[in-house]
C-alpha positions as CSV (number, residue, x, y, z in Angstrom):
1,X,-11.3,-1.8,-5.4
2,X,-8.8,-2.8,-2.6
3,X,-8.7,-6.3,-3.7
4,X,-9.9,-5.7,-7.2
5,X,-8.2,-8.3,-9.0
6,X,-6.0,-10.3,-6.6
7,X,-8.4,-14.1,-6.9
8,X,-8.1,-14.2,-10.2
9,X,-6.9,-17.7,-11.1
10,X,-2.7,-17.7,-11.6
11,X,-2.8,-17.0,-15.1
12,X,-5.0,-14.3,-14.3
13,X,-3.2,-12.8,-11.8
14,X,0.1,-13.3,-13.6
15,X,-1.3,-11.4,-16.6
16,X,-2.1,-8.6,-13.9
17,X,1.1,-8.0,-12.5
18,X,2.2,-8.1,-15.9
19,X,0.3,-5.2,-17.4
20,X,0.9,-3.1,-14.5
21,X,4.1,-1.2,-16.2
22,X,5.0,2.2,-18.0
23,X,7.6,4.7,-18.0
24,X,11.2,4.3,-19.5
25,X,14.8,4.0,-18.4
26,X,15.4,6.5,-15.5
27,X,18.7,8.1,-17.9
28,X,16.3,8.2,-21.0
29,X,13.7,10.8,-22.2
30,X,10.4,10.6,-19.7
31,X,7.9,10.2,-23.3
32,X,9.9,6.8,-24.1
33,X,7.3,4.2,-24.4
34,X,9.1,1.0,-25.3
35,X,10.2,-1.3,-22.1
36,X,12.9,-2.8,-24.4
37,X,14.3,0.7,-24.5
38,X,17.1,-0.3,-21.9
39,X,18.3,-3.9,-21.3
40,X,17.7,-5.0,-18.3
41,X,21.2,-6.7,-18.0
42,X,22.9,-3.6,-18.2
43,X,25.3,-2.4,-16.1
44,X,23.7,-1.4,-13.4
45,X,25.3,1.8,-12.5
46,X,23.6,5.1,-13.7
47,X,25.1,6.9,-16.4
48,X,27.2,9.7,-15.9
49,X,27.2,9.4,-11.6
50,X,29.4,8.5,-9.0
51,X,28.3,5.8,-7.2
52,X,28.9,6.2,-3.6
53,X,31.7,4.0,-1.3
54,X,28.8,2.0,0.3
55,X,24.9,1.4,-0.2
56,X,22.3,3.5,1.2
57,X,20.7,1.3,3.7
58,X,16.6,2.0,3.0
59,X,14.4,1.0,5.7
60,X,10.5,-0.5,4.2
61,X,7.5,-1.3,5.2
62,X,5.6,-3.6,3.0
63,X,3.3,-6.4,2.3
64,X,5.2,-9.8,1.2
65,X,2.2,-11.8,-1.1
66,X,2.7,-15.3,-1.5
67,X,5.4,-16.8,-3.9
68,X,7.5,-13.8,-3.1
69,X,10.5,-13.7,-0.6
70,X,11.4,-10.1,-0.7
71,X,15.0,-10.8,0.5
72,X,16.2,-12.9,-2.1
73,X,14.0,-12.0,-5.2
74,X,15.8,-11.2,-8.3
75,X,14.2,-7.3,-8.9
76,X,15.4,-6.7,-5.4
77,X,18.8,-7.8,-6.0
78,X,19.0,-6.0,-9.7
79,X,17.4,-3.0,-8.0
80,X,20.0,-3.1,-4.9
81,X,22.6,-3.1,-7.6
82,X,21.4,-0.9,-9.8
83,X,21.0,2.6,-7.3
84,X,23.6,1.3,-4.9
85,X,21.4,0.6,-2.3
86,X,20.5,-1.6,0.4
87,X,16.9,-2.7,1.6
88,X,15.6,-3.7,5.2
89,X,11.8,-5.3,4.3
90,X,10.0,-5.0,7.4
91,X,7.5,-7.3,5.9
92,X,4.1,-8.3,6.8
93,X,1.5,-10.6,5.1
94,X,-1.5,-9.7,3.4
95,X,-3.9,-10.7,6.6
96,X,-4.1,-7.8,8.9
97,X,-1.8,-5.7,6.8
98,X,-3.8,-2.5,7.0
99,X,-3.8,-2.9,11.2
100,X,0.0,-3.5,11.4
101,X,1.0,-0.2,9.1
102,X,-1.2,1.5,11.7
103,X,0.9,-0.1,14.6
104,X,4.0,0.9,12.8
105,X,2.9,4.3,12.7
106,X,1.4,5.2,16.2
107,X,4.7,3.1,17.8
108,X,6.5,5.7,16.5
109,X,9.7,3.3,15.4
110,X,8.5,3.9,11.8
111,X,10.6,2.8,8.6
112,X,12.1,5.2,6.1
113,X,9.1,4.3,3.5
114,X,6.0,2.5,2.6
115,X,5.9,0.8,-0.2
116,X,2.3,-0.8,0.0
117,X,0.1,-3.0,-2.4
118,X,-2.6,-0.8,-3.1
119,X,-5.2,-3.6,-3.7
120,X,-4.4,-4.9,0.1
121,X,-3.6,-2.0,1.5
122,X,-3.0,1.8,1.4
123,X,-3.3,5.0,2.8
124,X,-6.1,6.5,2.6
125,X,-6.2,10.1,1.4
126,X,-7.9,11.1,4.9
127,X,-4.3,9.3,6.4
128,X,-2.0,10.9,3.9
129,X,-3.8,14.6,4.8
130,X,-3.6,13.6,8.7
131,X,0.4,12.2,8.7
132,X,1.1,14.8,5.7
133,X,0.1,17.6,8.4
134,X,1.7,16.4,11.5
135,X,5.2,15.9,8.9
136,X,5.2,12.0,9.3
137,X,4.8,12.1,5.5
138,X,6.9,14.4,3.8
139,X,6.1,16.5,0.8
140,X,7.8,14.9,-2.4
141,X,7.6,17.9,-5.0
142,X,11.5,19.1,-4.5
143,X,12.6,15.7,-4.6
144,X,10.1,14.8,-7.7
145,X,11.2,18.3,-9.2
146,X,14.9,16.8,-8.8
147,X,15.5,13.4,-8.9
148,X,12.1,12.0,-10.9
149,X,12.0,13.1,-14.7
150,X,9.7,10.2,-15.2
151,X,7.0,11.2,-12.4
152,X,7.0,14.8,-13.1
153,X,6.1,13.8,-17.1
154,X,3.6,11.6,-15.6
155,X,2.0,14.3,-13.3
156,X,2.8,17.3,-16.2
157,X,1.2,15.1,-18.7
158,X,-1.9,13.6,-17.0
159,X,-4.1,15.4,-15.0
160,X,-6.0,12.5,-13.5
161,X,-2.9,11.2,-12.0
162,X,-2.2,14.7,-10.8
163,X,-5.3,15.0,-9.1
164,X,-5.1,12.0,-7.2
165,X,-1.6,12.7,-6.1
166,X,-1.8,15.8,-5.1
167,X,-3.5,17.0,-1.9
168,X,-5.5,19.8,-1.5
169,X,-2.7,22.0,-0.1
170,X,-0.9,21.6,-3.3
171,X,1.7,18.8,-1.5
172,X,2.2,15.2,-2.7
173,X,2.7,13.5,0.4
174,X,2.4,9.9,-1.1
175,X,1.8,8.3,-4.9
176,X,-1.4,6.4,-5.9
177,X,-1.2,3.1,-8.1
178,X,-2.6,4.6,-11.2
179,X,-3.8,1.5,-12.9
180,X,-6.0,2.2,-15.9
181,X,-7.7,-1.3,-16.4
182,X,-10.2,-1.1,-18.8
183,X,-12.4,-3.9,-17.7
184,X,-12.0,-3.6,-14.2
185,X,-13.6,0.6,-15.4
186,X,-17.1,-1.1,-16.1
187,X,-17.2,-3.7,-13.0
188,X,-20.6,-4.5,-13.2
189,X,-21.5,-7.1,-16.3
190,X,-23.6,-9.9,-16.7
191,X,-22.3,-13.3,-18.4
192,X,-25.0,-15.2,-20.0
193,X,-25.1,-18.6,-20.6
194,X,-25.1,-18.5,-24.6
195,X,-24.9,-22.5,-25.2
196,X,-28.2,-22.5,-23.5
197,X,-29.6,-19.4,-25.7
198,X,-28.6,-21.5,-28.8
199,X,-30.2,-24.9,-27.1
200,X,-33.6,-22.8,-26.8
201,X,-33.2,-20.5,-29.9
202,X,-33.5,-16.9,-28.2
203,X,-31.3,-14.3,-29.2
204,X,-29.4,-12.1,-26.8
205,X,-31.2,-10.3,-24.7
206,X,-31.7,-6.1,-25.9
207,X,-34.4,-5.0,-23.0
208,X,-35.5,-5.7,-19.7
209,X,-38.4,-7.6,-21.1
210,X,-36.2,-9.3,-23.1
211,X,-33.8,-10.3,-20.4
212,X,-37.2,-11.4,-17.8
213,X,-38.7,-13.8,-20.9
214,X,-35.2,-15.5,-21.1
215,X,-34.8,-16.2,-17.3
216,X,-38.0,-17.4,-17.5
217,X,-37.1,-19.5,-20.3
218,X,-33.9,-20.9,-18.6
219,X,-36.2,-21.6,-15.9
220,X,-39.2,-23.5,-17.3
221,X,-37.3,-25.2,-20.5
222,X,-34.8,-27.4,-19.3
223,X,-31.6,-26.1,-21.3
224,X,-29.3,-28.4,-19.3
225,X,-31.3,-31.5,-20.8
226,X,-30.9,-33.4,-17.1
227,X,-34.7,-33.7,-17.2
228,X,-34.8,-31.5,-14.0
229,X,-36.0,-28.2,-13.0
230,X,-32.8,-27.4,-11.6
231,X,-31.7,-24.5,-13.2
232,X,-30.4,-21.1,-11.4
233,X,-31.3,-18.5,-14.0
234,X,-29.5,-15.5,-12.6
235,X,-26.9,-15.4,-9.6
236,X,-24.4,-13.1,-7.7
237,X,-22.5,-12.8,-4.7
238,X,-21.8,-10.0,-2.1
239,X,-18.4,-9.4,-2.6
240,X,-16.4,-7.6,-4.7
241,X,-15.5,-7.8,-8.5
242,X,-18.7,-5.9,-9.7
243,X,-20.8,-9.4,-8.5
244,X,-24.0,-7.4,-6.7
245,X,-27.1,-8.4,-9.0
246,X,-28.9,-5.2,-8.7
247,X,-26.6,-2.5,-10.3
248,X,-26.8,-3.9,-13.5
249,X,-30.2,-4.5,-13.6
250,X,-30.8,-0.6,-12.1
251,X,-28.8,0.9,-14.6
252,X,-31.9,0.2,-16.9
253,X,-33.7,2.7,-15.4
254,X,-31.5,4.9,-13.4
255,X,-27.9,5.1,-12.7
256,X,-26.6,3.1,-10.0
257,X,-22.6,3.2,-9.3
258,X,-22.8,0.4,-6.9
259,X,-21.1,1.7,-4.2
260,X,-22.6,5.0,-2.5
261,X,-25.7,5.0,-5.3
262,X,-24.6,8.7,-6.5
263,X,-25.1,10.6,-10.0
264,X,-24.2,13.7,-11.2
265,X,-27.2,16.1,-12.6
266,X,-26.6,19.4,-14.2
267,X,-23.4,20.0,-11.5
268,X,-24.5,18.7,-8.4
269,X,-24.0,15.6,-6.8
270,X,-27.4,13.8,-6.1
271,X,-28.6,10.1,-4.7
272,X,-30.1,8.1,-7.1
273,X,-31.7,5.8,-5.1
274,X,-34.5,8.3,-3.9
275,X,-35.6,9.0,-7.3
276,X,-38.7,7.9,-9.1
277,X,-36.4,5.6,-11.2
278,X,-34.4,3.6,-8.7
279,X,-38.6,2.4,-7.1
280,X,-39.3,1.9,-11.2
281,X,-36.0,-0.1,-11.5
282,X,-36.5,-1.9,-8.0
283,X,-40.3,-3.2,-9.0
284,X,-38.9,-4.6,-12.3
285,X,-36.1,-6.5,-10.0
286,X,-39.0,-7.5,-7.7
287,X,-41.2,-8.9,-10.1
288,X,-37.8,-11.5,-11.4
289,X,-37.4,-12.3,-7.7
290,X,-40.9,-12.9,-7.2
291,X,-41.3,-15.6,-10.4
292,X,-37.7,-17.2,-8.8
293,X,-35.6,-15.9,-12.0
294,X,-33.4,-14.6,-9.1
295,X,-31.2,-16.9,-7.0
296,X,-32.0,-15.8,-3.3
297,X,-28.7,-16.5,-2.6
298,X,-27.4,-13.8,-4.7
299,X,-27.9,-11.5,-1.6
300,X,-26.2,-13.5,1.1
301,X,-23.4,-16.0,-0.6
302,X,-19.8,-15.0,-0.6
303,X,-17.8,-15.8,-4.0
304,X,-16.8,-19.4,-3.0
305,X,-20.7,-20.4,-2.3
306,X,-21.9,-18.2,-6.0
307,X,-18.9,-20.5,-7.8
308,X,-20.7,-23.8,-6.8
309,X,-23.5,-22.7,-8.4
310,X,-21.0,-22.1,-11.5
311,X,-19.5,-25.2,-10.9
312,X,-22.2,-27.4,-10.7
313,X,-20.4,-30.7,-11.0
314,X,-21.2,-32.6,-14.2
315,X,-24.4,-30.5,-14.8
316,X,-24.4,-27.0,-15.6
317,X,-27.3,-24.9,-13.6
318,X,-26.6,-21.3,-14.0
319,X,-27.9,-19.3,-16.5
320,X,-26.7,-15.9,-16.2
321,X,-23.8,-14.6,-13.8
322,X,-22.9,-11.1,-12.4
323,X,-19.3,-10.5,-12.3
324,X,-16.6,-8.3,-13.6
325,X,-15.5,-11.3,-15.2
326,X,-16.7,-15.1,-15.4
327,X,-13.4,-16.8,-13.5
328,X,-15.3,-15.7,-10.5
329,X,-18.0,-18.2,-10.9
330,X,-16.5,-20.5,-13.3
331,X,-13.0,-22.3,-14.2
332,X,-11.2,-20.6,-17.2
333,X,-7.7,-22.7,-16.7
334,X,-6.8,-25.3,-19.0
335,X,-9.1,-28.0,-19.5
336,X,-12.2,-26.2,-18.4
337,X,-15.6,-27.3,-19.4
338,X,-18.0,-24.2,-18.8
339,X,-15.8,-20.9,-19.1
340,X,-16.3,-20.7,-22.8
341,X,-20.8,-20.8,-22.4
342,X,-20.1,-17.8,-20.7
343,X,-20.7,-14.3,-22.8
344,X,-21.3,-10.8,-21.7
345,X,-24.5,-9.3,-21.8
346,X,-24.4,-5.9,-23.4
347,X,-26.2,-2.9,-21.2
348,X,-30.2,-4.0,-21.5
349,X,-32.6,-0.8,-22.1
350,X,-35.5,0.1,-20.1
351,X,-38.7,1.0,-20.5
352,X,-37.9,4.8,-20.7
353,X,-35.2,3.9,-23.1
354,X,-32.2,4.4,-20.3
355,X,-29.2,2.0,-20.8
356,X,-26.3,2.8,-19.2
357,X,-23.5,0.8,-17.8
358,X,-21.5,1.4,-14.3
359,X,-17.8,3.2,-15.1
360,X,-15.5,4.4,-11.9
361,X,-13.0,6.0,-14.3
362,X,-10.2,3.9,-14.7
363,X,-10.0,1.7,-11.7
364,X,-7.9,3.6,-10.1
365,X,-8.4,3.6,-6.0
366,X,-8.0,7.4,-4.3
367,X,-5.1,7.4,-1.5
368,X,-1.2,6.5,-1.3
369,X,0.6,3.5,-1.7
370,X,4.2,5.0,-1.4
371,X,5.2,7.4,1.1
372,X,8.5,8.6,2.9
373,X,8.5,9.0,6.4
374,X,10.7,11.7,8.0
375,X,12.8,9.1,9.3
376,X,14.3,9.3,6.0
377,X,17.7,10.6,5.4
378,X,18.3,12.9,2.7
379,X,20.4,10.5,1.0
380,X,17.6,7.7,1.4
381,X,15.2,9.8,0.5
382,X,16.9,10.8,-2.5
383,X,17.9,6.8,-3.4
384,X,13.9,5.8,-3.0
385,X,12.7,8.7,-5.0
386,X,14.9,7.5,-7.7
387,X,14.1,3.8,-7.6
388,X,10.7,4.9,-7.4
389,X,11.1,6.8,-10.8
390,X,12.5,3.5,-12.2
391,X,9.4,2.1,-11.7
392,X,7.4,4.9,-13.5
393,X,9.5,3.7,-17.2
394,X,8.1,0.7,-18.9
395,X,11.5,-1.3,-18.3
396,X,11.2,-0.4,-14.6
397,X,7.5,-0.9,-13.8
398,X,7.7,-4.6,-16.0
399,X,10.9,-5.6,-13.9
400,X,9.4,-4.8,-11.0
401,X,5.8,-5.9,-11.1
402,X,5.9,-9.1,-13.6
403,X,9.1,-10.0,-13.0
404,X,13.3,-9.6,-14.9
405,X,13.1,-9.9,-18.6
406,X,14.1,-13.0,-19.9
407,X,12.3,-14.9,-16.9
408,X,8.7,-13.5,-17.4
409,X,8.6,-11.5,-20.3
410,X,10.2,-11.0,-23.3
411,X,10.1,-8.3,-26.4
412,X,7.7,-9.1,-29.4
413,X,8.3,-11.1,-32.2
414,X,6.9,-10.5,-35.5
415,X,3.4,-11.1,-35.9
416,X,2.8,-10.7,-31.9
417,X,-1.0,-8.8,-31.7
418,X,-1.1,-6.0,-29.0
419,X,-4.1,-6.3,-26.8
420,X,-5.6,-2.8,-27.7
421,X,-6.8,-2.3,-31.4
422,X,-3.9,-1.0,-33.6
423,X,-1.2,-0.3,-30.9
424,X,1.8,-1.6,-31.2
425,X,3.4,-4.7,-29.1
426,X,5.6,-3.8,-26.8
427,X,5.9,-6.3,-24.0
428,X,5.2,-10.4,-24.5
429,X,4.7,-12.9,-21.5
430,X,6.4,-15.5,-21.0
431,X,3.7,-18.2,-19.7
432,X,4.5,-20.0,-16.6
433,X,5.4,-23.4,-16.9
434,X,3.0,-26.0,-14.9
435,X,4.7,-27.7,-11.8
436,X,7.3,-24.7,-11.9
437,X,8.7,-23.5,-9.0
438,X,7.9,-19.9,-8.5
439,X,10.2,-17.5,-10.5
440,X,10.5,-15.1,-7.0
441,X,11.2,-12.6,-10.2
442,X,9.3,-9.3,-9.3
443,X,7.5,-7.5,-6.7
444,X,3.9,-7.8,-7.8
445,X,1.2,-5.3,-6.9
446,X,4.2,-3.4,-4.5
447,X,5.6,-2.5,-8.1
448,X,2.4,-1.2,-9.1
449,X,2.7,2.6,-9.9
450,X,1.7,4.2,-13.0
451,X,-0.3,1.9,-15.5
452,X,-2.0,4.4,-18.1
453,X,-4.3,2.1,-20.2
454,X,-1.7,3.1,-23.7
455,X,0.2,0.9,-21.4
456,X,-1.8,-1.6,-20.7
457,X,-2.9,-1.9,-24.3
458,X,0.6,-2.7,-25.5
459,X,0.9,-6.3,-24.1
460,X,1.0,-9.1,-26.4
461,X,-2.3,-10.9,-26.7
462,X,-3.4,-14.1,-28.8
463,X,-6.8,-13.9,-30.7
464,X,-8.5,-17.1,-28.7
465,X,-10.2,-15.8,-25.9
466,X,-11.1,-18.7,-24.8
467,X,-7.5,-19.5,-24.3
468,X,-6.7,-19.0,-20.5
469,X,-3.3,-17.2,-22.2
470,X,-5.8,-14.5,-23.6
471,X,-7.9,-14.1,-21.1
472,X,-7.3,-10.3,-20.8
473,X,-8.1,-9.9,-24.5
474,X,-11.5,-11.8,-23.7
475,X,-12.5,-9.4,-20.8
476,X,-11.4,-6.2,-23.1
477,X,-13.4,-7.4,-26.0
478,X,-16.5,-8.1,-23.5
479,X,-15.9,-4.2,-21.8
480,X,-16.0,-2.7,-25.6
481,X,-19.7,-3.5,-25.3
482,X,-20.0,-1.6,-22.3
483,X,-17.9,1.4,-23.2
484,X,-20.0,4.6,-23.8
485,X,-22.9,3.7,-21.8
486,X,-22.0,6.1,-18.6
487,X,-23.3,9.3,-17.9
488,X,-21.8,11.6,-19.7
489,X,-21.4,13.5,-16.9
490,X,-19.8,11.2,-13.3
491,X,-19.4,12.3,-9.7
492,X,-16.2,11.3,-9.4
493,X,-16.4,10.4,-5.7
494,X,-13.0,8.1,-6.1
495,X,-10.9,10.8,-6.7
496,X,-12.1,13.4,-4.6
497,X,-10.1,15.2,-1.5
498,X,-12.9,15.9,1.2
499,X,-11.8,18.8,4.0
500,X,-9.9,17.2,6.5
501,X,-12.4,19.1,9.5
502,X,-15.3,16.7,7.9
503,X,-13.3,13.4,7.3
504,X,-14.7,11.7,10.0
505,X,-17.8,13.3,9.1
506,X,-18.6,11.8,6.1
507,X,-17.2,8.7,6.4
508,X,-19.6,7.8,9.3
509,X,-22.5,9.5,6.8
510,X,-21.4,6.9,3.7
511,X,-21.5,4.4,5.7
512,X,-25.1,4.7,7.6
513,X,-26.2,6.2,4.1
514,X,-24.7,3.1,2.3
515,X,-25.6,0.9,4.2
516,X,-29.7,2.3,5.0
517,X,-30.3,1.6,1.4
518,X,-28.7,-1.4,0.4
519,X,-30.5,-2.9,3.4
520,X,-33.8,-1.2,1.8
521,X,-33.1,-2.3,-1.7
522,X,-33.4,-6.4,-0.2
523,X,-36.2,-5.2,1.7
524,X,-38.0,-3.9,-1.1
525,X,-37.1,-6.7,-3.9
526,X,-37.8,-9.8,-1.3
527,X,-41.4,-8.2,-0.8
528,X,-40.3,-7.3,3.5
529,X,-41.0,-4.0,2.4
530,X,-43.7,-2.6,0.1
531,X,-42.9,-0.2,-2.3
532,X,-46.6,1.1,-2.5
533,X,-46.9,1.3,1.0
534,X,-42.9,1.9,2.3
535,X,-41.7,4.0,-0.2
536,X,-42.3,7.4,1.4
537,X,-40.8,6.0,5.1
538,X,-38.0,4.9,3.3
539,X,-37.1,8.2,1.6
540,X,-38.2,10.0,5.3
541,X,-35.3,7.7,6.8
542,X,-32.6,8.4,4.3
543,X,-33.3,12.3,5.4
544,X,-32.6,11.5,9.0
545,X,-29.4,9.8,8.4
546,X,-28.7,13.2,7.4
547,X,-28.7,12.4,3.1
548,X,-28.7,16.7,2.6
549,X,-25.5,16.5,5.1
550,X,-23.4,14.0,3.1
551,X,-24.5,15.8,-0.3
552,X,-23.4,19.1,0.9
553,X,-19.6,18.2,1.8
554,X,-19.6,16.4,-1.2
555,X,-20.9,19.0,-3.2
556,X,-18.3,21.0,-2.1
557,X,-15.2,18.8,-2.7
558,X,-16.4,18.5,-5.7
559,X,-16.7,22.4,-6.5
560,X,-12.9,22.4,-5.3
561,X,-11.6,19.6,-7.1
562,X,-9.6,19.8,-10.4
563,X,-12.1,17.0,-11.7
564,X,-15.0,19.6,-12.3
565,X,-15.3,20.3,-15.9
């Protein structure tokens, strides 16, 4: 997830930052859910407290993203003035960010916080256990208990967010970026060209044999018209974003989570990929590859490469794209010519009547994104604690992440839609302007802290989806079709706390394990490997990478964790 949505296109992203609010103001009631609650312009002052005869000078670490100058931006001025405070950004760039919070912390010089951006960087929860332990970190309960109304409703209220903020030891030493985005939950969809199912009347595809005739039919039939046989029917990439071809197509037969290929059976964690399903699912995805209904570059091209094929010049060539969402392989900004061709593909069914869908949750990433160091003062610690909580209201966490109201968003005006189905509006963009200057307005992805989809939901939305402007309500409409096709039952390997004695452990395991049969997978579907004849080798191999290891420690985070129904 680390960089989950950051390429979006600059609508995209704007509309990102923007849902990434909740809360209320920090003097009001912890359940208010309006961001209009408090204006903004107040005065800036809290309510009922002495401000004291100079700011509290807070020392930060954190990542400065393009179009943002920390110093002068407007939230960090109306935040400076707002909780008497002063900050020192030690700032570094989004390049090499995760290296240079390590450097700041084995030098020893460290700042008073981090305030990361979890989708560049974070810490991990094995870091925030380690640094927790040796009291580089310090515990935030008291101060939470306190000074946070706002975060102690959020961690009273919702238990996911507890569990991923609290370590095992019953400390939070750091606070996750809990951002419930609904489409970024089902990561793994497939976009299908539907100007060229109307040019060859097919309807969408239901099953696997469905979905093989039409590749074969945008193959052999010309849909583009160019008199060529230049057609891609089905691409990918091997980046992020849910682009891999094979989950989608896996999770027709058996479940695949595309990551560490893990399911959950009657209570205990097992690997999918050595069942009888995953060589079923990987024979069907072999027999598309060996007709060339799969682009071969699928399994080498990063994102740039995959969005050529997209982009095709004049002539449109791909069929059917894997993606989280389509601006990955095609334009969706104003003036576009192929985004709106592009439609989702609900979950196909297999042979054994499996159809299921990918779902992490929430897509929210385990670890820290804020901490205090023990460098802290009391009074600074107490003055970030509190701004922090500012952030965790829906006035505070749209300040800081979108950008001031009045500059980049606005309340609703009558007849505004909300983006989720009969919530109410509670927050409108205000579109950038083209050829603007940036408005330097908010913080971004640094004010991302507590995001719980109600949230989410409550943005103003137009009913085009085609529209660039809507594009949020396009991919929420498209996830709808996805919704409900999980297991009922996930191993929620995201969220879980492994022992500290077998961090190292298992992190070496997932990886060999990871990578053993993702390697095999290729192997298998480009015919380098024989599933008749390499099948039983294969499953051999995955035992002496130690596969009963990794599934024990595991298994027993699991056991331990609050997540276990």
């Amino acid at each position: 997830m680390k960089k989950r949505i950051v390429s979006l296109l600059a609508v995209v992203l704007m509309f990102s930052m923007v849902l990434a609010a909740c809360g209320g103001n920090k003097n009001e009631s912890a359940a208010s859910s309006s961001p209009s609650s408090s204006d903004a312009g107040a005065s800036p002052s809290a309510s009922g407290s002495a401000a004291p005869s100079a700011p509290v000078d807070l020392k930060v670490f954190a990542v400065q993203e393009p179009n943002i100058d920390l110093a002068t931006n407007k939230f960090t001025k109306f935040a400076e003035e707002k909780f008497n405070i002063k900050f020192n950004f030690e700032t570094v760039t989004s390049d090499g960010a995760k290296e240079k919070r390590q450097i700041s912390l084995a030098s020893g010089d460290y700042p008073d916080a981090y305030m990361l951006t979890a989708y560049i960087d974070q810490f991990t929860q094995g870091d925030i256990l380690k640094y927790g332990k040796q009291g580089v970190l310090i515990p935030l309960n008291d101060l939470i208990d306190q000074y946070a109304p706002n975060i102690k409703q959020a961690l009273d209220s919702n238990s996911d967010f507890k569990a991923f903020a609290t370590a095992p030891d019953g400390n939070i030493y750091g606070l996750p970026a809990y951002a419930q985005c609904f489409h970024c939950s089902y990561p793994n969809k497939y976009w299908i060209n539907t100007k060229w199912l109307d040019q060859l009347k097919l309807p969408m595809p239901k099953t696997t044999d469905d979905f093989k005739k039409v590749l074969e039919a945008f193959k052999n039939q010309d849909p583009n018209g160019n008199g060529a046989k230049d057609e891609v029917p089905l691409s990918g990439s091997t980046e992020d974003y849910g682009v891999r071809i094979v989950p989608f197509l896996m999770n027709a037969f058996v479940y695949d989570d595309d990551r560490n290929h893990l399911m959950l059976k009657d209570g205990k964690v097992q690997s999918a990929a050595i069942t009888p399903e995953w060589k079923q699912g990987l024979a069907y995805i072999k027999s598309l590859y060996d007709e060339g209904l799969i682009d071969p570059g699928a399994f080498t091209q990063n994102n740039e490469a995959y969005k050529k094929i997209g982009e095709h010049g004049d002539t449109q060539i791909l069929g059917v794209g894997a993606g989280m969402h389509p601006a990955i392989f095609v334009n969706i900004d104003k003036g576009n010519k192929n985004s709106k061709d592009y439609n989702p593909v609900p979950p196909l069914t297999g042979p054994n009547g499996v159809s299921l869908a990918t779902h992490d949750g929430g897509g929210v990433s385990p670890g820290a994104k804020f901490a205090i160091t023990n460098k802290a003062s009391k009074e600074a610690q107490i003055a970030l604690i509190k701004l922090v909580d500012y952030m965790f209201t829906p006035e505070g966490q749209t300040n800081g992440a979108s950008g001031m109201k009045g500059i980049d968003w606005t309340d609703p005006a009558p007849g505004d839609k909300a983006l989720g189905e009969g919530v109410q509006p509670k927050v409108k963009p205000i579109p950038a302007v083209e050829g603007e200057a940036p408005h330097n307005a908010g913080w971004s992805g640094m004010a991302h802290f507590y995001m719980p989809k109600e949230y989410r939901d409550s943005w103003v939305q137009g009913d085009d989806i085609y529209d660039s402007a809507n594009y949020e309500r396009r991919l929420y409409q498209a996830t709808l079709q996805y919704q409900g096709h999980e297991p009922k039952d996930l191993f929620p390997i995201w969220s879980l706390w492994v022992d500290p004695a077998t961090t190292d452990e298992v992190s070496i395991l997932q990886t060999n394990i990871r990578t053993y049969i993702d390697q095999n997978t290729l192997q298998f579907v480009t015919g380098n490997k024989s599933l008749d004849k390499d099948w039983d080798s294969y499953v051999k191999g995955l035992q002496d990478l130690k596969l009963d290891r990794y599934l024990e420690i595991l298994q027993k985070a699991y056991d331990s964790s609050t997540f276990k129904k």
